[in-house]
C-alpha positions in Angstrom: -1.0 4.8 5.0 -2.1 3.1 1.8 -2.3 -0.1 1.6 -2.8 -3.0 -1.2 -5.9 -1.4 -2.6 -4.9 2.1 -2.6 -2.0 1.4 -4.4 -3.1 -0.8 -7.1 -5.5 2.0 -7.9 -2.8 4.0 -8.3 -0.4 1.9 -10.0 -3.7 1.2 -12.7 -3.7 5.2 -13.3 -0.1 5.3 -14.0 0.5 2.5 -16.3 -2.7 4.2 -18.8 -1.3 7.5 -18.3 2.4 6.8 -18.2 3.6 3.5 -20.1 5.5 3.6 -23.4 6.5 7.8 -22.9 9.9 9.4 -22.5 11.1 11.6 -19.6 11.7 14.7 -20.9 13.0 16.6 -17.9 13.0 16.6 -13.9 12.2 19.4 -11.7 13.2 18.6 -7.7 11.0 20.9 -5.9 11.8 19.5 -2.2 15.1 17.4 -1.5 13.4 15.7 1.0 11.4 14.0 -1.9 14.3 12.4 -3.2 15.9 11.5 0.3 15.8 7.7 -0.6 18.2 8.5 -3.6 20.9 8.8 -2.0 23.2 10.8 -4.7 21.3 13.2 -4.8 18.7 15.7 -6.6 20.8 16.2 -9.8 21.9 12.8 -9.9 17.9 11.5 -9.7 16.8 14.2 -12.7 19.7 13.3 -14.8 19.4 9.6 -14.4 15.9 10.0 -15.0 15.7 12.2 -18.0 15.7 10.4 -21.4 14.5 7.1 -19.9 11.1 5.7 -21.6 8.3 4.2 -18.9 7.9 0.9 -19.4 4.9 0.1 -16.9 3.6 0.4 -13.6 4.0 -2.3 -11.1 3.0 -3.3 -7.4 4.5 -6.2 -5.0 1.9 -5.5 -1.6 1.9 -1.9 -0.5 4.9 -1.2 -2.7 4.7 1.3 -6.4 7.5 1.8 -9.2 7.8 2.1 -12.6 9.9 0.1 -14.4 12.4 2.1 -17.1 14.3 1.4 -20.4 17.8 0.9 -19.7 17.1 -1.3 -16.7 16.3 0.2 -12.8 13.2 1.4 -11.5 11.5 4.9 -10.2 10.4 3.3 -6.4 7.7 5.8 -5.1 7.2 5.4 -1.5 3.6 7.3 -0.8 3.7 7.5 3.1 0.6 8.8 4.8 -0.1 11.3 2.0 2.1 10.6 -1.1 0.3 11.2 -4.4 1.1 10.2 -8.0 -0.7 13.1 -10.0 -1.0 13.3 -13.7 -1.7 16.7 -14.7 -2.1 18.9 -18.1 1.4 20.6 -17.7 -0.6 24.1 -18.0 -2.3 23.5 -14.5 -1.3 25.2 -11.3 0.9 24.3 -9.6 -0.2 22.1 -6.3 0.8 23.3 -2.7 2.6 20.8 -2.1 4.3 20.2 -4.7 7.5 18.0 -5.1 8.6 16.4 -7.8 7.5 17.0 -11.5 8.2 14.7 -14.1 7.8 15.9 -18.1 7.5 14.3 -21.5 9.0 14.5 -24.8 5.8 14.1 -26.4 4.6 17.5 -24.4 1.4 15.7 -22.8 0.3 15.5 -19.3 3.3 15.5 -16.8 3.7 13.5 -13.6 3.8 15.4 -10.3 4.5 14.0 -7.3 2.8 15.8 -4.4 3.2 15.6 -0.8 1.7 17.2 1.7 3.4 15.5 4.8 7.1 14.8 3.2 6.9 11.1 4.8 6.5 10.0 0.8 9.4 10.1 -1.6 10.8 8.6 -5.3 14.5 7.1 -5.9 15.8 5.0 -8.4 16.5 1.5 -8.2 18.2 -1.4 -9.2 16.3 -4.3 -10.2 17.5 -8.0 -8.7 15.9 -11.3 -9.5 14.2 -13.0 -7.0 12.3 -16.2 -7.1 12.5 -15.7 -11.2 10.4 -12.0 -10.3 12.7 -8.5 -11.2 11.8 -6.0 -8.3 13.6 -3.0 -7.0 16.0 -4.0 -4.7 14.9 -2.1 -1.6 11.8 -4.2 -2.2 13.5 -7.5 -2.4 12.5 -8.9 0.9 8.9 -8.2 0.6 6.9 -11.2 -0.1 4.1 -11.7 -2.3 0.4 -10.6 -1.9 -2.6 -12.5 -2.0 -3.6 -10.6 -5.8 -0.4 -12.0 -7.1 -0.6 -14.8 -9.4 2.6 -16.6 -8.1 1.0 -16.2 -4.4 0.8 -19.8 -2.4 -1.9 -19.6 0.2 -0.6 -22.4 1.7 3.0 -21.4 2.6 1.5 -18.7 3.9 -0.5 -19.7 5.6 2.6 -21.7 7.4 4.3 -18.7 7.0 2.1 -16.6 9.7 1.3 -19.7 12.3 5.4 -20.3 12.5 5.9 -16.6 13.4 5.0 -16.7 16.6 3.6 -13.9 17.7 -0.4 -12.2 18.2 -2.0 -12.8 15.1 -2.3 -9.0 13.9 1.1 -8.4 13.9 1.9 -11.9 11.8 -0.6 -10.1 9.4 0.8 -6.8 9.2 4.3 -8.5 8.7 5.2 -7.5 5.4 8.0 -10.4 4.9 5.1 -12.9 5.8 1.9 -11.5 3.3 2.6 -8.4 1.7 -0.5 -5.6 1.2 -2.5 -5.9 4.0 -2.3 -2.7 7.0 -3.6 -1.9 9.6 -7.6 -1.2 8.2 -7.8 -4.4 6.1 -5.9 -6.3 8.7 -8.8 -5.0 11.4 -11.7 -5.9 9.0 -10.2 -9.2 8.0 -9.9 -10.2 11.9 -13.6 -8.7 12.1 -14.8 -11.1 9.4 -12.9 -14.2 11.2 -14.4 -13.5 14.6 -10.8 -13.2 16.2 -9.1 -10.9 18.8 -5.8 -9.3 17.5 -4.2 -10.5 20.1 -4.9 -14.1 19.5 -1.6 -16.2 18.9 -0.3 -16.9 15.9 0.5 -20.7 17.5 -3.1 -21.3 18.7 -4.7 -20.9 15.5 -5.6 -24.1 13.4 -4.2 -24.1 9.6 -8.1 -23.6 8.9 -8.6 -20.7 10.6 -5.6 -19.1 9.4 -6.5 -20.1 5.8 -9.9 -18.4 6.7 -8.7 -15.2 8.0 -6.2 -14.9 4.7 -9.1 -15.8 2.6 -11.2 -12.5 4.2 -7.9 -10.5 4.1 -8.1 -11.1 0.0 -11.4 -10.6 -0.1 -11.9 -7.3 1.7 -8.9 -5.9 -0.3 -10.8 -6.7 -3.7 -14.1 -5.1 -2.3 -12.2 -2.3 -1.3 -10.4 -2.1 -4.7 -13.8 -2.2 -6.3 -14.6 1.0 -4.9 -11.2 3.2 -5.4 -9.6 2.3 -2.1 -10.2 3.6 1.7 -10.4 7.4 1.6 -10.6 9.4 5.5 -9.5 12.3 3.8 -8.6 14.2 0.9 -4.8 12.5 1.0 -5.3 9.4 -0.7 -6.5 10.5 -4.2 -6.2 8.4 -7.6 -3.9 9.6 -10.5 -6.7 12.0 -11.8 -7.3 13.4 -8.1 -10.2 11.3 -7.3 -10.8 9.5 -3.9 -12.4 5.8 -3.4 -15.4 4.9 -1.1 -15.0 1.9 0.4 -15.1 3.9 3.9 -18.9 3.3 3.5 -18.2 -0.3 3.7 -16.2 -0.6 6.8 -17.6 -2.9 9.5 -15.2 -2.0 12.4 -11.9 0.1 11.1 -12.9 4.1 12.5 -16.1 2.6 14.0 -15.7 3.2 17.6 -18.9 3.6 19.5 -21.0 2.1 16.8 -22.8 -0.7 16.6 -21.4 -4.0 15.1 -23.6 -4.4 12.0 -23.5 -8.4 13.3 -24.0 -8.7 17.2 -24.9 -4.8 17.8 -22.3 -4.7 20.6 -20.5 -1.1 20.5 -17.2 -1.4 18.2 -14.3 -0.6 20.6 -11.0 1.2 20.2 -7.6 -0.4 21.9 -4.1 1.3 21.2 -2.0 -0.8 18.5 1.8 -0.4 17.7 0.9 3.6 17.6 -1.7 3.4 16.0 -5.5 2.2 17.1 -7.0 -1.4 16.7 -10.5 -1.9 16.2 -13.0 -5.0 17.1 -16.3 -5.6 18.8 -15.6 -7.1 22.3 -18.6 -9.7 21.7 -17.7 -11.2 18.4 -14.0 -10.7 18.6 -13.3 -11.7 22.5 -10.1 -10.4 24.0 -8.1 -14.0 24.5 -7.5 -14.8 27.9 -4.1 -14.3 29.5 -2.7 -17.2 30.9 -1.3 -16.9 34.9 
């Protein structure tokens, strides 16, 4: 799924392409596009249609638009969500599911999904800590690119919770924007085991490992974002390289570029963790 960097890259594209126009009309290809707004299809195009874009905005892995009028258009992307903005004389893409026109007849805004796991809704903006955000977003905290962001308290945050150290980092009400790649480079960077606990790490060494999680999200933004596929694409269809970059994420077999040792694979919350067993030793279990 995309994470920080992915999705700042797309919120970027939208706010140049999308700020300061009016929604002309709304075309509902697939219902289960819209499955989050819970009135329904007609209810999202109507309640939609009229409304000016005000901007683009991002709180960790998490997209919307704010509109005139108040609310928000929350786009969840899923594993292969896609903001498109396209001449409105292009064909029409496979997959399809929203489209979104303008009064001023320029490009429109087509939300395309290959997998349905993605969707838009509107909603309501709530104050929290002085910040508007949608209000299914309210409990995510902030991410390290946020100005407000206090390394420190979370840094406190992720040692009270508890639990093995990449799970703390992939805990969205702790640090928002890191998943699972950045959250298995960042671990790479610090020399530690996914499995460490949370409770035996020093403030210092947590402050270090959230200091390479910020870092390798910049680098990657840098470069477009982590593409493995054609999926995850930019607002003009474009996909970002920092793939090339990756020490350990998809690496199995290979080398790590620091010891040499052969990167392994271990299974992860369904999904797949990757370390090298020499810099990154499994902790031991105690009997």
């Amino acid at each position: 799924m995309p994470e920080l960097p992915e999705v700042e890259v797309v919120r970027r594209g939208l706010h140049e392409h999308v700020a300061g126009r009016t929604v002309s009309a709304v075309e509902v290809l697939h219902a289960r596009a819209i499955r989050r707004h819970l009135p329904g299809a007609a209810d999202f195009a109507s309640r939609l249609a009229g409304r000016t874009m005000v901007g683009a905005r991002r709180r960790g892995k998490y997209l919307w638009v704010d509109l005139s009028d108040g609310d928000a258009l929350l786009a969840h992307l899923g594993m292969s969500g896609q903001m498109l903005v396209q001449p409105v004389d292009a064909p029409d893409e496979k997959h399809l599911r929203v489209r979104v026109r303008f009064v001023d007849g320029g490009p429109e805004l087509r939300f395309v999904d290959q997998r349905t796991f993605g969707g838009l809704a509107l909603a309501e903006i709530v104050m929290v800590d002085g910040t508007p955000l949608p209000e299914p977003v309210a409990h995510i905290a902030r991410d390290p690119m946020d100005p407000a962001f206090d390394p420190v308290a979370a840094v406190a945050a992720l040692r009270r919770r508890r639990t093995d150290v990449k799970r703390a980092l992939l805990d969205q009400t702790l640090v928002s924007g890191v998943g699972n790649i950045y959250a298995d480079e960042a671990l790479w960077r610090s020399r530690l085991h996914g499995l460490r606990p949370t409770e035996k790490l020093t403030r210092g060494k947590t402050a270090e490992l959230l200091a390479h999680a910020t870092d390798v999200m910049r680098e990657a933004l840098g470069e477009g974002g982590t593409s493995f596929d054609a999926l995850y694409v930019n607002v003009n269809g474009e996909s970002g390289y920092f793939d090339r970059s990756l020490n350990v994420y998809g690496q199995e077999n290979r080398p790590c570029a620091r010891c040499g040792a052969a990167i392994v694979r271990e299974p992860f919350m369904n999904r797949s963790s990757y370390s090298c067993p020499r810099c990154q030793p499994r902790p031991r279990v105690a009997v």
